[in-house]
C-alpha positions as a Markdown table, in Angstrom:
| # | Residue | x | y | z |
|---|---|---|---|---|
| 1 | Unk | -67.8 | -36.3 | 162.8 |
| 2 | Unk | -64.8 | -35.5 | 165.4 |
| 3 | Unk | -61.6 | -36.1 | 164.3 |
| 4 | Unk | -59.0 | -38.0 | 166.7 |
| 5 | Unk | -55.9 | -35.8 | 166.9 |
| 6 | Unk | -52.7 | -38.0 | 165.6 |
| 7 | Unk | -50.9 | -40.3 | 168.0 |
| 8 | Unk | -46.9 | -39.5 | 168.4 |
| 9 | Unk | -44.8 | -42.4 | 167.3 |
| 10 | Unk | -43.2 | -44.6 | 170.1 |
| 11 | Unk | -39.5 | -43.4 | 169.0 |
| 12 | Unk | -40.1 | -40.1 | 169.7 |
| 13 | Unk | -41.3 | -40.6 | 173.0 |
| 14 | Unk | -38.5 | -43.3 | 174.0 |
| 15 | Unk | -36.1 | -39.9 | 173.4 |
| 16 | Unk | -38.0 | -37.4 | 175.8 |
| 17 | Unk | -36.7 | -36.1 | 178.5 |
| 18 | Unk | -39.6 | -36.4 | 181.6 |
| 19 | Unk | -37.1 | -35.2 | 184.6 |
| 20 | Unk | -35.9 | -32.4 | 184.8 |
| 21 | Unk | -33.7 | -30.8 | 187.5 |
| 22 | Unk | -33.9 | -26.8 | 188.3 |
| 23 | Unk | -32.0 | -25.0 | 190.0 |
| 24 | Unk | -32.6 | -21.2 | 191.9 |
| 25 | Unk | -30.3 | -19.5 | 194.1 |
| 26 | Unk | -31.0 | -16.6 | 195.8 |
| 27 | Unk | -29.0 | -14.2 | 198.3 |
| 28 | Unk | -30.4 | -16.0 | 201.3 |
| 29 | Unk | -31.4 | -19.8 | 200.2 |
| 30 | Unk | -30.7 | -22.2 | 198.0 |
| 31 | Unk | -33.4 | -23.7 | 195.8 |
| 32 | Unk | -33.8 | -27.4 | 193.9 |
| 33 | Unk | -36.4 | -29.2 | 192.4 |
| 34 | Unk | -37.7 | -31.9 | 189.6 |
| 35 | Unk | -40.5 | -31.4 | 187.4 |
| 36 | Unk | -41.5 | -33.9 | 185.6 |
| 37 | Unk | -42.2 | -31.8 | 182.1 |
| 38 | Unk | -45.1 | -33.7 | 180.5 |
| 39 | Unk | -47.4 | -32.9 | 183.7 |
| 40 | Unk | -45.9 | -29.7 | 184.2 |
| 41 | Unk | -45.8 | -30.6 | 187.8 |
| 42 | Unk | -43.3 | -30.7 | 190.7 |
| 43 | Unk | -42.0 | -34.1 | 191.4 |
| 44 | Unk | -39.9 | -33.6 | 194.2 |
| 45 | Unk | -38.0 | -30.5 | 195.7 |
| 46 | Unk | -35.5 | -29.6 | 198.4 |
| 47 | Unk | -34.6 | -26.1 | 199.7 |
| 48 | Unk | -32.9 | -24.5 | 203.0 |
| 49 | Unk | -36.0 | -22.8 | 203.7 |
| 50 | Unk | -37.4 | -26.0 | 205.1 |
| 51 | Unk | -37.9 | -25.5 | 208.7 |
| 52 | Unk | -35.5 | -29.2 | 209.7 |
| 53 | Unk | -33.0 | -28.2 | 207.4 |
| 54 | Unk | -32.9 | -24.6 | 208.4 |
| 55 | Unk | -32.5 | -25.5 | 212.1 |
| 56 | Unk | -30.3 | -28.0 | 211.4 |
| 57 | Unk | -28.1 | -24.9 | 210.1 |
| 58 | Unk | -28.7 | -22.6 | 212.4 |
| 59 | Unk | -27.9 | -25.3 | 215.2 |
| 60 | Unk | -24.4 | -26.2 | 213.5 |
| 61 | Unk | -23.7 | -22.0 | 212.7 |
| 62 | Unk | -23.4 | -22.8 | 208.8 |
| 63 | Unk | -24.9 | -20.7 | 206.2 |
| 64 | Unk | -28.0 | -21.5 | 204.0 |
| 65 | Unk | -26.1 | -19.7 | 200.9 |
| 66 | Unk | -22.8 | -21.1 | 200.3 |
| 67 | Unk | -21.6 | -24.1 | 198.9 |
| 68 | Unk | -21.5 | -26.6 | 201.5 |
| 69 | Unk | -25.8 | -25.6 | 201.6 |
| 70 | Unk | -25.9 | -26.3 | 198.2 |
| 71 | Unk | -24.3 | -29.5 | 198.5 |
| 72 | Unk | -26.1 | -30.8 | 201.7 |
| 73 | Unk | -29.7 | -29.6 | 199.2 |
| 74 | Unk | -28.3 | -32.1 | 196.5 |
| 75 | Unk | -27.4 | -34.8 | 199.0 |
| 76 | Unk | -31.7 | -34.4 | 200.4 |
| 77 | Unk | -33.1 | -34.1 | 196.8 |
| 78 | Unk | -31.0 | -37.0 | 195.8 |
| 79 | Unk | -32.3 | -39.1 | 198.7 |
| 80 | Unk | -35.7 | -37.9 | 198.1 |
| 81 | Unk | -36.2 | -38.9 | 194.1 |
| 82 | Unk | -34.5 | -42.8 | 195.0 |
| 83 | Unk | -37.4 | -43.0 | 197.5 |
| 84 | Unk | -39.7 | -41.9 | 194.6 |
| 85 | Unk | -38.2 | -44.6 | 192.8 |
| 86 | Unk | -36.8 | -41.4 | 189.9 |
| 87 | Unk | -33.2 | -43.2 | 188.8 |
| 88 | Unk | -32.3 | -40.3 | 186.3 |
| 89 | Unk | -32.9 | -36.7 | 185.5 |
| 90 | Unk | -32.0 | -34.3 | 183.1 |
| 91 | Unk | -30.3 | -30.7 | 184.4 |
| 92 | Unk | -32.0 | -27.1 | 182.9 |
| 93 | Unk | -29.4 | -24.3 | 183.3 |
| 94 | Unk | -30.4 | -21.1 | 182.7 |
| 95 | Unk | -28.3 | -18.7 | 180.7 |
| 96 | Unk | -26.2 | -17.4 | 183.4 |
| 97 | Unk | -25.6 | -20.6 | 185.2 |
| 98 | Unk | -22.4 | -22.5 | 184.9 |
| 99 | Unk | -21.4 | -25.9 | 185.8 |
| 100 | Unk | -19.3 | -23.8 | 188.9 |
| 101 | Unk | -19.6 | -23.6 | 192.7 |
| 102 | Unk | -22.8 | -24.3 | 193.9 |
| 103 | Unk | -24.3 | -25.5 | 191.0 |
| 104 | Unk | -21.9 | -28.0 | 190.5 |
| 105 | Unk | -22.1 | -28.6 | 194.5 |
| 106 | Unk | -26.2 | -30.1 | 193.8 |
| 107 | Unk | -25.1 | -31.5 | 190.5 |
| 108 | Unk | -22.3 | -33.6 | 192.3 |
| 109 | Unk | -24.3 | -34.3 | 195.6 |
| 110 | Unk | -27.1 | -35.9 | 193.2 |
| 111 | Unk | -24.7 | -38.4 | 191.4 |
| 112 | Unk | -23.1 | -39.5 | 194.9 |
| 113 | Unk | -26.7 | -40.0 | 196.1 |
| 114 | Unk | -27.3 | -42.5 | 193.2 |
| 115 | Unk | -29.4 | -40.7 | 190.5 |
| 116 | Unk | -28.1 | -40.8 | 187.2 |
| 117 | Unk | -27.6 | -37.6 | 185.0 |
| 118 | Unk | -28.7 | -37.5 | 181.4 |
């Protein structure tokens, strides 16, 4: 006889968190991207190693480090979840990270794209 495991109760799942927004910044590029936590899988993603956005940079002379990269990252990843129809995530900072600089450049690019925060 095989026993069913035990269903989780709707409330609990109404309160989950399924977005999630990561951020990784390196001495070269700038890194971003939503995983959607219950599939452990990557939703959508933005970095300046992407060939367009890295010639785009190089064209204009502007780095693929600093602030104004981070912000531009934001701006993409924000376009990119509205045409995934993904109104809201949730931000994961690591230890170390503070809401300063370039992680506050993505975080502010993504609500001026539209998505919502939680």
């Amino acid at each position: 006889m095989v026993i069913p495991p035990p269903l989780k109760p709707n409330r609990i799942t109404d309160f989950l968190k399924p977005y999630m927004l990561r951020m990784h910044f390196t001495n070269k590029y700038v890194n971003a991207q939503v995983v959607h936590n219950p599939t452990a899988t990557v939703a959508c993603s933005a970095s300046t190693q992407e060939k367009e956005l890295r010639e785009k940079l190089k064209e204009s002379q502007e780095s693929t480090r600093d602030v104004a990269a981070a912000a531009k990252i934001g701006r993409l990843l924000g376009q990119r979840l509205m045409q995934k129809d993904i109104p809201a995530v949730s931000v994961f900072l690591k230890g170390d990270q503070k809401y300063h600089g370039k992680v506050k450049a993505v975080i502010d690019s993504l609500r001026e794209a539209g998505v919502k925060l939680i």
